[in-house]
C-alpha positions as CSV (number, residue, x, y, z in Angstrom):
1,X,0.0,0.0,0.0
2,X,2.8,2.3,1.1
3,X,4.5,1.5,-2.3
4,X,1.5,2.3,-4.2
5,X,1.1,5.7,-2.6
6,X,5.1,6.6,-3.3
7,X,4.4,5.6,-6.8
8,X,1.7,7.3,-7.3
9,X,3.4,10.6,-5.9
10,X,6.1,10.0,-8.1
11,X,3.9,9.4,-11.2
12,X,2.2,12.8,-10.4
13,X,5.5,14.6,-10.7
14,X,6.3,12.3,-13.9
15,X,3.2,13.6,-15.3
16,X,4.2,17.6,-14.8
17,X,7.1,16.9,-16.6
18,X,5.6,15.3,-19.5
19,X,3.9,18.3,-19.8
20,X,6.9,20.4,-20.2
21,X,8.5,18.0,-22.1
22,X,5.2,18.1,-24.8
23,X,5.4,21.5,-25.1
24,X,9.2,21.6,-25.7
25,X,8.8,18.6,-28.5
26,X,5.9,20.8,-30.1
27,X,8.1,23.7,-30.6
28,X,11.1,21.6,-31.5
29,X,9.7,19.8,-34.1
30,X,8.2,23.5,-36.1
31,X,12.0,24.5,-35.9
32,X,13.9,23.7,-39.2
33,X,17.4,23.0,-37.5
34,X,15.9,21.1,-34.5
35,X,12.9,19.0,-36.4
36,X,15.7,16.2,-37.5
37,X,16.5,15.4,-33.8
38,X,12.8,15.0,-32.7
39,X,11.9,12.6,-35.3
40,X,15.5,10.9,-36.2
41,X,16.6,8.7,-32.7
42,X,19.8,8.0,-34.2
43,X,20.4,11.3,-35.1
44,X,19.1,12.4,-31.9
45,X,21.5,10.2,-30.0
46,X,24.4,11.5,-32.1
47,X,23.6,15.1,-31.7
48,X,23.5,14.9,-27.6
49,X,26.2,12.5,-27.4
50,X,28.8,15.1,-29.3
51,X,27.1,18.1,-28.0
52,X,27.8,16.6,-24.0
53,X,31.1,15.8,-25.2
54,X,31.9,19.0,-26.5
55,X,30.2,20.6,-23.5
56,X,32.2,18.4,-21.0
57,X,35.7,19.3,-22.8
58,X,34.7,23.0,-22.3
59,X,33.8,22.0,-18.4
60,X,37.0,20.0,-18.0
61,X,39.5,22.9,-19.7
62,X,37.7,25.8,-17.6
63,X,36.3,24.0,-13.8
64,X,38.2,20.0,-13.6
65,X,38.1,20.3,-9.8
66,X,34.5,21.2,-10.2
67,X,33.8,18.1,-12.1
68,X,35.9,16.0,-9.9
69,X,34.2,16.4,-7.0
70,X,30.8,17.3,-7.9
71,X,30.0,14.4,-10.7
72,X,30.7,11.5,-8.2
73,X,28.4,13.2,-5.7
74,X,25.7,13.8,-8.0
75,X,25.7,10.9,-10.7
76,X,27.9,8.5,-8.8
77,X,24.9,6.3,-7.5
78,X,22.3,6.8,-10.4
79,X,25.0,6.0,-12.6
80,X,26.0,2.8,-11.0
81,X,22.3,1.8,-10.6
82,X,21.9,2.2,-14.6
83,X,24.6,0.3,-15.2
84,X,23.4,-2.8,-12.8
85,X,20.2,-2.7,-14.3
86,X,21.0,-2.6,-17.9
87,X,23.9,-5.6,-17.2
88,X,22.0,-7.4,-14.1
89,X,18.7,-6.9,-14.1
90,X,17.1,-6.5,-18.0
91,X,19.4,-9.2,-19.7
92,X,17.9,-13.4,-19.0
93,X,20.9,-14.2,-16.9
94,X,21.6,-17.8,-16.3
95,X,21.3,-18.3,-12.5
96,X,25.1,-18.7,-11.6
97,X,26.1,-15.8,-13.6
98,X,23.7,-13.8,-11.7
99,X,25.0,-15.2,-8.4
100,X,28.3,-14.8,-9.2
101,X,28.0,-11.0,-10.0
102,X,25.9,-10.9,-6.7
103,X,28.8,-12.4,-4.5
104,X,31.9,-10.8,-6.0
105,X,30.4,-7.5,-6.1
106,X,29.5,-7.8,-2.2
107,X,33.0,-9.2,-1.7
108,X,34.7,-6.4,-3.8
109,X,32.3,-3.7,-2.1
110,X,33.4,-5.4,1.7
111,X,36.8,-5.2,0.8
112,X,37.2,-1.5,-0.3
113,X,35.4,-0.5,2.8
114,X,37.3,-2.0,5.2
115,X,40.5,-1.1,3.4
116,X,39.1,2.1,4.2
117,X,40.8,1.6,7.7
118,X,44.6,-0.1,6.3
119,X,45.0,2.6,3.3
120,X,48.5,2.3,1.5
121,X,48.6,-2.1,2.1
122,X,49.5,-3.5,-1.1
123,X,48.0,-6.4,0.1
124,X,44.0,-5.5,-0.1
125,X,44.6,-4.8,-4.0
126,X,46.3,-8.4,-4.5
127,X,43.1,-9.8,-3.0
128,X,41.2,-7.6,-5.3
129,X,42.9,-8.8,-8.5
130,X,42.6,-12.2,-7.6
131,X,39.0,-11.6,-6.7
132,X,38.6,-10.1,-10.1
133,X,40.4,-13.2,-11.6
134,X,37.6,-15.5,-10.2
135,X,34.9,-13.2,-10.9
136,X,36.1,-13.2,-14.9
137,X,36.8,-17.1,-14.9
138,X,33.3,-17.9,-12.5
139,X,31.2,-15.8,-15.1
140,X,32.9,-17.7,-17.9
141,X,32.1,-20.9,-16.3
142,X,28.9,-19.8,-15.9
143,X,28.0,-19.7,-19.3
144,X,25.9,-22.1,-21.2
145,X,27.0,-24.6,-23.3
146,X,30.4,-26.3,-23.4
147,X,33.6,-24.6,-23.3
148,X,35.2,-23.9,-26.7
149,X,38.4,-22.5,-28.1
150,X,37.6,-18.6,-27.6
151,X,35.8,-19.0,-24.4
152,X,39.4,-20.8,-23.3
153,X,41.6,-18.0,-24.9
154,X,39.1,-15.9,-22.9
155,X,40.2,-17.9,-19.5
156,X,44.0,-17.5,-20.4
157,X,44.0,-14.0,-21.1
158,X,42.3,-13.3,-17.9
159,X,44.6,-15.4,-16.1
160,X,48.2,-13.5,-18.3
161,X,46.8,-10.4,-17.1
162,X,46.0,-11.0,-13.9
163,X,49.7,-12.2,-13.4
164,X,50.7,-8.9,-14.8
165,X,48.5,-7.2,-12.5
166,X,49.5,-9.0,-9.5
167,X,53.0,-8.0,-10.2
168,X,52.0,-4.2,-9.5
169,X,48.8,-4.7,-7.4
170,X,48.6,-0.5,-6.7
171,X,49.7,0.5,-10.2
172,X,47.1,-2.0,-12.1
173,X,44.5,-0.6,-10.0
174,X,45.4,3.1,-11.0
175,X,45.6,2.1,-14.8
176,X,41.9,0.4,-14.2
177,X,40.8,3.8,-12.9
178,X,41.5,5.5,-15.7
179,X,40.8,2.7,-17.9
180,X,37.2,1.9,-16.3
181,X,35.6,5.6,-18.1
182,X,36.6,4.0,-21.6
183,X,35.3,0.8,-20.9
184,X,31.8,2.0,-20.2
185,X,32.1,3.3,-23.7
186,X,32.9,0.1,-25.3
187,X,30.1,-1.6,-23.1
188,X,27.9,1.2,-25.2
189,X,29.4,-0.1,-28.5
190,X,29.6,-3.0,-28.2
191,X,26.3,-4.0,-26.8
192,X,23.7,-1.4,-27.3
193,X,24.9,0.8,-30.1
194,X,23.3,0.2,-34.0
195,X,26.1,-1.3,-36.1
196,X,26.0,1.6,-38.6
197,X,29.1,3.7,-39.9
198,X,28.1,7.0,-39.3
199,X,27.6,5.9,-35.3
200,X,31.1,5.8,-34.8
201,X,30.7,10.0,-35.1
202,X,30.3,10.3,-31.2
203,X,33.2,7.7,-30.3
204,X,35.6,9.3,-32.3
205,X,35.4,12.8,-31.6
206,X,35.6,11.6,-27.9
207,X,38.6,9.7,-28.6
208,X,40.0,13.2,-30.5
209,X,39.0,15.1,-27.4
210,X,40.5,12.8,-24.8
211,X,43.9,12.9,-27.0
212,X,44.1,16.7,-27.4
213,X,43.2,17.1,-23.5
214,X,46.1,14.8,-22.3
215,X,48.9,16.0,-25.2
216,X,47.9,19.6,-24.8
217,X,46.7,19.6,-21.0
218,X,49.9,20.0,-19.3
219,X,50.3,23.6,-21.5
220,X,47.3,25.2,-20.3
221,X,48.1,28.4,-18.4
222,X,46.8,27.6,-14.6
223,X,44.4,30.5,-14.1
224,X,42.5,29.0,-17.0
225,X,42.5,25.2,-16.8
226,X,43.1,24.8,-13.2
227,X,41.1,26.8,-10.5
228,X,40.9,25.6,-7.6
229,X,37.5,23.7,-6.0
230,X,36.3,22.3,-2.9
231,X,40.1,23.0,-1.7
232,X,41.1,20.3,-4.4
233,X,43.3,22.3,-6.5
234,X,44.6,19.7,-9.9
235,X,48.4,19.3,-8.6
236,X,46.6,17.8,-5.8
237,X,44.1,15.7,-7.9
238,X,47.7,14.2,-9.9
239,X,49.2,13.0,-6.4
240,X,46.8,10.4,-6.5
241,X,45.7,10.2,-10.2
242,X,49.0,10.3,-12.2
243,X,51.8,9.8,-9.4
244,X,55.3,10.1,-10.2
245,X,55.1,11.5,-13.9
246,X,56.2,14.9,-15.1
247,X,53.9,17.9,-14.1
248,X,52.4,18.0,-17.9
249,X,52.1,14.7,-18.0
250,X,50.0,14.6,-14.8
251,X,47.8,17.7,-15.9
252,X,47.0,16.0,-19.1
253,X,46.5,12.8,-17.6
254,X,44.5,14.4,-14.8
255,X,42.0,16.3,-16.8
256,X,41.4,13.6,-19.7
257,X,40.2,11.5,-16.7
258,X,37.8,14.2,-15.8
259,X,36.7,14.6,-19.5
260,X,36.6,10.6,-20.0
261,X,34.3,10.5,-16.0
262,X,31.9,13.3,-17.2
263,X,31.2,11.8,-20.7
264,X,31.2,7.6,-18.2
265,X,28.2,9.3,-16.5
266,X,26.6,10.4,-19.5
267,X,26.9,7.0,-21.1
268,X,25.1,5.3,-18.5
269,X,22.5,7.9,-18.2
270,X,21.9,9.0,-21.3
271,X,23.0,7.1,-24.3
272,X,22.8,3.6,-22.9
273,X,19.3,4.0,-22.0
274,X,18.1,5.6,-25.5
275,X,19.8,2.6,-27.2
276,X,18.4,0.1,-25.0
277,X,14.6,1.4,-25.7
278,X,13.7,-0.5,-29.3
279,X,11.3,2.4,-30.1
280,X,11.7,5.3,-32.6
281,X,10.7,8.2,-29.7
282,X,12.4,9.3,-26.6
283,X,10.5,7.6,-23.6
284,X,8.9,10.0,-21.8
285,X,9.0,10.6,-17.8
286,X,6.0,8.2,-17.5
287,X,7.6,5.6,-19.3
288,X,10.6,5.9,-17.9
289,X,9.2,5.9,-14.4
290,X,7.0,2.7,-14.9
291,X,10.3,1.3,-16.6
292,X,12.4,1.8,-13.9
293,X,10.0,0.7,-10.9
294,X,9.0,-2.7,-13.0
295,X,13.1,-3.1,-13.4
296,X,14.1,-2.4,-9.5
297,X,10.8,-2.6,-7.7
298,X,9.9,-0.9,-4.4
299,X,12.8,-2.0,-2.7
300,X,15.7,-1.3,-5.0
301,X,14.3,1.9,-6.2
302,X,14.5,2.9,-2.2
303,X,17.9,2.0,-1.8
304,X,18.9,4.3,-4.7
305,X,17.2,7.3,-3.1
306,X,18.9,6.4,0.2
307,X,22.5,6.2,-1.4
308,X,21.5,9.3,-2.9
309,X,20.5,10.6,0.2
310,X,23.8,9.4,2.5
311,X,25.7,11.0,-0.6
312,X,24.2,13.9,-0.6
313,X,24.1,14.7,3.1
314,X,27.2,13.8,3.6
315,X,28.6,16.2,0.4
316,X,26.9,18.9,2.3
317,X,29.3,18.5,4.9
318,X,32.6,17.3,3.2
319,X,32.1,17.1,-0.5
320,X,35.9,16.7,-1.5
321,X,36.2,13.6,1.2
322,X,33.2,12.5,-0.1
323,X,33.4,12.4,-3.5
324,X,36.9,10.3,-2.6
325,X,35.7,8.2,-0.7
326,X,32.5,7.0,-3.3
327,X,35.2,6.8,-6.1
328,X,37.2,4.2,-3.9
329,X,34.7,1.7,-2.5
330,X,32.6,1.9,-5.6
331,X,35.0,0.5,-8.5
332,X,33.0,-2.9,-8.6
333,X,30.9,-1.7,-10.8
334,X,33.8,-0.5,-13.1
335,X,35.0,-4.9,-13.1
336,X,30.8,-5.7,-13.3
337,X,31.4,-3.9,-17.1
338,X,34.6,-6.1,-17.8
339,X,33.3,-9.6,-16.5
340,X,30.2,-8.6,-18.9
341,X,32.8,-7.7,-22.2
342,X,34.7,-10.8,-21.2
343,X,31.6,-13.0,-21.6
344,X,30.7,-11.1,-24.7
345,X,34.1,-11.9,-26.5
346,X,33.9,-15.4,-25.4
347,X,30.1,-16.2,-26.8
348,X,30.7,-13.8,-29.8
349,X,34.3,-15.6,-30.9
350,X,32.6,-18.9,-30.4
351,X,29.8,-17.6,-32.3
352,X,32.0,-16.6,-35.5
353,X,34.1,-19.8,-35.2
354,X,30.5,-22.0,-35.5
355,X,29.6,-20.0,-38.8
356,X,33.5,-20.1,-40.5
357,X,33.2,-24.0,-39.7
358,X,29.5,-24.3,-41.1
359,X,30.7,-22.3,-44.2
């Protein structure tokens, strides 16, 4: 009953912004220049996805620190919640994959947080990376059918660069930090985008942006590319983010994590969700309400408001420390993305192998 009621209220404020929403569409589509992203979804999905890019690049060149700290406060958890629901919850998982994502995720989750207390031991991040080992080989495992050639190239690969990782437990997790924010984009590629040419457009004028931010970062004058926010000023960002490189170097890499974050958010909010909806049309704010209670029900969509909640109270008292501490206990999410591409190459190689031996 309770539930009903909280939907309900909800659906009421879904309904006002369907309103607005009408309205804006109406005028949109009598504009010559705008009519083509009303009625075009692809087109539509190009158009935002370049135009948040090129925002985001502006953002990052002008405000980093602002992105830094604020984009983890506000998007951190919706973000994370899109991206279990479009991996987890909408795909017909066989049973042991979806226990295996449950478990490890908990155990990666436990692990972070109680590291919270021991930070600089080496030794939480070897447990990590062989956690993340079993997670990649356990999802493999898990998949139906026997196990063929690709699936066990799969297994070995895992296992060579886990070794590697294991050799430098702290620097493989830094490299996975920055290399998480491009893995969310070939999770968009590879799994929800159309297989048409002119798609590519949005993925490679982010991969043109990232590259001119990291060569050309470093030679931005300070008052312009690196005020200071939230007492996190950028040299202090690249202590942690780009440790023992040259002071370019670290500004470049610095910000084109910031650009790369900002455009991770947007993948999972945004684009990911657009692509996933077969139809023509945007969903509206009904749609997208109903959608998201049926995918989460009552109980998961109050744990999201909660997280929101702790986030956001405690960002009203110490949003730098904050914002930190949600991008180090959360990177579970950032392995969930590469267990699911790791079980994608395995069935889609094994997939292409069948059809070159039936030819």
């Amino acid at each position: 009953m309770q539930s009903a009621a909280t939907y309900s209220s909800l659906n009421r404020g879904a309904i006002a912004l369907d309103r607005i929403r009408t309205r804006l569409l109406a005028w949109s589509s009598h504009q010559k220049g705008l009519r083509t992203f009303v009625v075009n979804k692809e087109a539509r999905i190009a158009g935002l996805s370049i135009g948040h890019a090129s925002v985001a690049l502006l953002a990052t060149l002008l405000c980093p620190s602002l992105l830094l700290v604020l984009g983890p406060v506000l998007l951190g958890v919706p973000h994370v919640a899109s991206d279990i629901r479009y991996l987890v919850l909408r795909p017909s998982l066989a049973r042991g994959f979806g226990v295996w994502i449950a478990v490890f995720s908990a155990l990666l989750i436990g692990l972070r947080v109680v590291e919270l207390g021991f930070l600089g031991n080496p030794a939480f991040a070897r447990v990590e990376i062989v956690l993340v080992i079993a997670w990649v080989l356990g999802a493999l495992a898990a998949l139906e059918g026997r196990w063929s050639l690709p699936r066990f190239g799969v297994a070995v690969a895992t296992l060579g660069v886990g070794a590697l990782a294991l050799s430098q437990p702290t620097l493989a997790r830094l490299v996975f930090a920055h290399a998480h924010n491009a893995i969310a984009l070939a999770v968009w590629y590879v799994l929800f985008r159309p297989r048409r040419a002119w798609g590519l457009l949005p993925l490679g004028w982010i991969a043109l942006a990232t590259l001119g931010i990291y060569s050309l970062g470093g030679t931005i004058p300070e008052r312009v590319g690196a005020p200071e926010w939230f007492d996190l000023h950028i040299q202090a960002a690249s202590a942690w983010l780009a440790p023992g490189l040259p002071p370019e170097q670290q500004r470049g890499l610095v910000l084109s994590y910031v650009f790369l974050q900002s455009v991770h958010y947007a993948v999972w909010l945004l684009f990911i969700p657009q692509d996933a909806n077969a139809r023509p049309g945007s969903a509206t704010f009904c749609m997208s309400l109903r959608s998201a209670w049926r995918d989460f029900r009552p109980l998961g969509i109050a744990l999201i408001a909660l997280g929101m909640l702790t986030v956001g109270v405690a960002a009203c008292i110490d949003p730098l420390t904050t914002s930190a501490v949600y991008l180090f206990v959360t990177p579970f999410h950032g392995y969930l993305e590469l267990v699911v591409l790791a079980c994608w190459a395995a069935e889609r190689l094994a997939s292409r192998s069948e059809q070159l031996l039936q030819a």
